[in-house]
N, C-alpha and C positions, 0 to 999 in steps of 0.2 A: 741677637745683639743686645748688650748692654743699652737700658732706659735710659740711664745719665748720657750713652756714649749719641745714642739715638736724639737725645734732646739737642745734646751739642750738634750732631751734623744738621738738626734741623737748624740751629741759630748759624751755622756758616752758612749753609747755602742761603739764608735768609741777607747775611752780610755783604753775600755774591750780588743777590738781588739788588738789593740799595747800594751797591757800589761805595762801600765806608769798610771791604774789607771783611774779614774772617771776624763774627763776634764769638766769644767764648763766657763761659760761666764761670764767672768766680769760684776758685777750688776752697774757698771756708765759707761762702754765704751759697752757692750754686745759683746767682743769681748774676744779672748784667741789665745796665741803664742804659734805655736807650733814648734821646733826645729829638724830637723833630724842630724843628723850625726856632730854637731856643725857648718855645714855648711847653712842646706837648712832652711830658716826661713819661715813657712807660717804660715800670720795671718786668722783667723777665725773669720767673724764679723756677728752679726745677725742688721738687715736692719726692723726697726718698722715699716718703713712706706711702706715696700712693700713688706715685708714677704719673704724676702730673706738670703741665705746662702751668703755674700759675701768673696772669698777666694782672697788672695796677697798676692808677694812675688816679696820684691825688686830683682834684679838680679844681676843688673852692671850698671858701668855707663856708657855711651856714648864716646868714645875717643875723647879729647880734640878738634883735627879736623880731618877733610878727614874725618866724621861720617857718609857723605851722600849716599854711596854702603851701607853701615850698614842699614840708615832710610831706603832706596828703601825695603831692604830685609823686614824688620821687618814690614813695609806696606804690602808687596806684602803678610807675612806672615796672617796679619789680615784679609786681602780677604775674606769672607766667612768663615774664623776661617778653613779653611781645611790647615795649617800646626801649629795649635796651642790649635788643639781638642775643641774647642769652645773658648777658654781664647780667652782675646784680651790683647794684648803690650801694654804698656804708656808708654810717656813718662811724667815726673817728671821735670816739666820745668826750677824750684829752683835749682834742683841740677845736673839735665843730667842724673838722672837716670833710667834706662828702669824697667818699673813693670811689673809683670803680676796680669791679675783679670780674676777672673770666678764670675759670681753668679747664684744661683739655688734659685728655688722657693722651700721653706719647704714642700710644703706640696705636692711636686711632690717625694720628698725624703723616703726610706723604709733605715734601718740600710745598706744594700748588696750596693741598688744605692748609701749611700755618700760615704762609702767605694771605690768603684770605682768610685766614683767622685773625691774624695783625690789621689786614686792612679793615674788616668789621669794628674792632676794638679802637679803633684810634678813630674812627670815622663819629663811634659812641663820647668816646672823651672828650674830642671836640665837640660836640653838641650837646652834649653834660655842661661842660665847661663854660659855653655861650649862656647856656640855661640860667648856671648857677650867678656868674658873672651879672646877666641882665636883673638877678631877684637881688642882688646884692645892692643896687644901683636903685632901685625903686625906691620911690619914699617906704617908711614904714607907718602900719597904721599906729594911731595910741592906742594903749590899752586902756580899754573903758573901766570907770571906778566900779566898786563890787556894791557903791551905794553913793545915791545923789550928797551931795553936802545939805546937811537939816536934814534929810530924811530919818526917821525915825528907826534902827536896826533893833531887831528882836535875835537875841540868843536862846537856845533852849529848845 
């Protein structure tokens, strides 16, 4: 069977599942959005050139400053993908804001594994998203002067 065609029966049957109906892949992007709760957005993209399921889902943005305990985590989280179930973080350099992606190969895919491959992925956005949400909300520290006022700087 055709990858593209295999991708689509996995997003019907996926649409059977959530009872919202047949979802299909757009015939110029191969892609389709899917919304939970008006909050959690994940895109669904089928990848021609390498026969992949790619999944995203913006999250948040980056707080203005002090972002850098936030990047340590969000690195340390990508490690090996053991606190992100396989997703890996982005950032979004345009705008500050952190994504997440997964992608699977189609044709490692049965109806049961995308299903639990969605519900992994969406299980991580939300808890990304809580993540990013609460460091957004946190005071921010100042950043300390690079030298006291009257302290004496030497160049050279």
């Amino acid at each position: 069977m055709d990858k593209k065609a295999l991708a689509q029966q996995l997003l019907d049957g996926f649409g059977k599942t959530l009872t919202v109906g047949a979802l299909t892949l757009d015939e110029r992007t191969s892609s389709c959005v899917l919304i939970f709760d008006e909050q959690l957005v994940i895109n669904i993209e089928y990848d021609e050139q390498t026969q992949r399921l790619v999944l995203s889902s913006y999250l948040h943005e980056l707080p203005a400053t002090g972002a850098e305990p936030l990047l340590r985590e969000l690195l340390a989280a990508n490690l090996y993908w053991h606190r992100t179930n396989g997703a890996t973080l982005c950032l979004e350099e345009g705008t500050g804001g952190v994504i997440l992606t997964y992608a699977h190969s189609v044709s490692d895919l049965d109806a049961p594994g995308f299903e639990t491959v969605m519900q992994n992925f969406a299980t991580q956005a939300e808890r990304w998203t809580r993540r990013l949400a609460q460091a957004a909300q946190a005071p921010q520290p100042q950043a300390e002067p690079l030298a006291r006022p009257g302290t004496p700087v030497l160049f050279g």
